[in-house]
N, C-alpha and C positions, 0 to 999 in steps of 0.2 A: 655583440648583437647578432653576429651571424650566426651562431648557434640558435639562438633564440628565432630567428628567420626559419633557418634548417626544420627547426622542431615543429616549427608551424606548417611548413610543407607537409613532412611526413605526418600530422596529423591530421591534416586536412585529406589528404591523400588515402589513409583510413577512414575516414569519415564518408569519404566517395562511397566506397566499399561499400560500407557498415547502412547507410543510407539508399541506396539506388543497386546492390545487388539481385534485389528481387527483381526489378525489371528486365537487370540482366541476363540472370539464370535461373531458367523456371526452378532449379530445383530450390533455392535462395527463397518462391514468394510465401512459403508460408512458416517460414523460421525465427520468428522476429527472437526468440528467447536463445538461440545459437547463435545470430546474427549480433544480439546483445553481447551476449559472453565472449564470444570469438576477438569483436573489436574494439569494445566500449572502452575496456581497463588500458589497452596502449596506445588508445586516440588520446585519453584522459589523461594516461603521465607525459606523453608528448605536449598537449596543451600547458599542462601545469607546469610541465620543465621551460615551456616557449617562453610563458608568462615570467616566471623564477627569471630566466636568463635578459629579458627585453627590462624588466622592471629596475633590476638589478645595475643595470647599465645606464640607465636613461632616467631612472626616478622617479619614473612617471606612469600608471598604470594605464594612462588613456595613449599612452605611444604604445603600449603592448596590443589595447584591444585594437588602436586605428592598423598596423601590422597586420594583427589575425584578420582582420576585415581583409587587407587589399588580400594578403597570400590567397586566402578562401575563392574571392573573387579571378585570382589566374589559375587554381588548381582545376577549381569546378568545370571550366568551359573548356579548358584542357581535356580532361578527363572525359567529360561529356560527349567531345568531339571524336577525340581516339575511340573509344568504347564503344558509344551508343553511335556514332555519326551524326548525331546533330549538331549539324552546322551552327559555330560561335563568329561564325562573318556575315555577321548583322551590321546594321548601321548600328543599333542599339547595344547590342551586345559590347562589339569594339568597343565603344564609347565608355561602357559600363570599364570591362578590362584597362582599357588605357588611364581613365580615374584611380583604380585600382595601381595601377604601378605607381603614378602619382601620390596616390595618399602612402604608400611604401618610402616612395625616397623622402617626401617632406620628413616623414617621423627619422628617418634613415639616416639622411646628410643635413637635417638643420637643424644645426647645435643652439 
């Protein structure tokens, strides 16, 4: 399953990119067809590999997507925070993230 964890990071982690580049770097806001090609095919085989690797393991397709949920949930406000500087030390926010690890280890460590 940690493979399948991995895979979900580094997709999600693409997806940052491939999503919110444009805000980033003016030169990114009006490229949506390079922004496509550039990250769409290895956000997609990392997804697909997350999924192959959690399902595989666990037998259960709804422990793959509850996974992809929480990772997406700690990449994003990561990301967001490093990059853009918007601050993810919200009461709400937290709250959001800390569910987020939570639905991780439920799927994670309960056999």
């Amino acid at each position: 399953m940690t493979s399948g964890v991995l895979y979900f990071f580094l997709g999600n982690i693409i997806a940052w990119f491939q999503f919110n580049s444009q805000f980033v770097w003016e030169w990114w806001q009006d490229k949506p067809i390079t922004t496509n090609l550039i990250f769409a095919v290895p956000m997609g085989i990392c997804f697909w590999l997350a999924a192959k690797s959690i399902v595989g393991e666990t037998g259960q397709l709804w422990s793959s997507k509850l996974i992809g949920f929480g990772v997406s949930q700690t990449v994003f406000p990561i990301l967001t925070y490093v990059i853009m500087k918007e601050s993810m030390f919200t009461p709400k926010t937290m709250t959001c993230v800390g569910l987020s690890f939570v639905i991780v280890a439920i799927q994670v460590f309960w056999k």
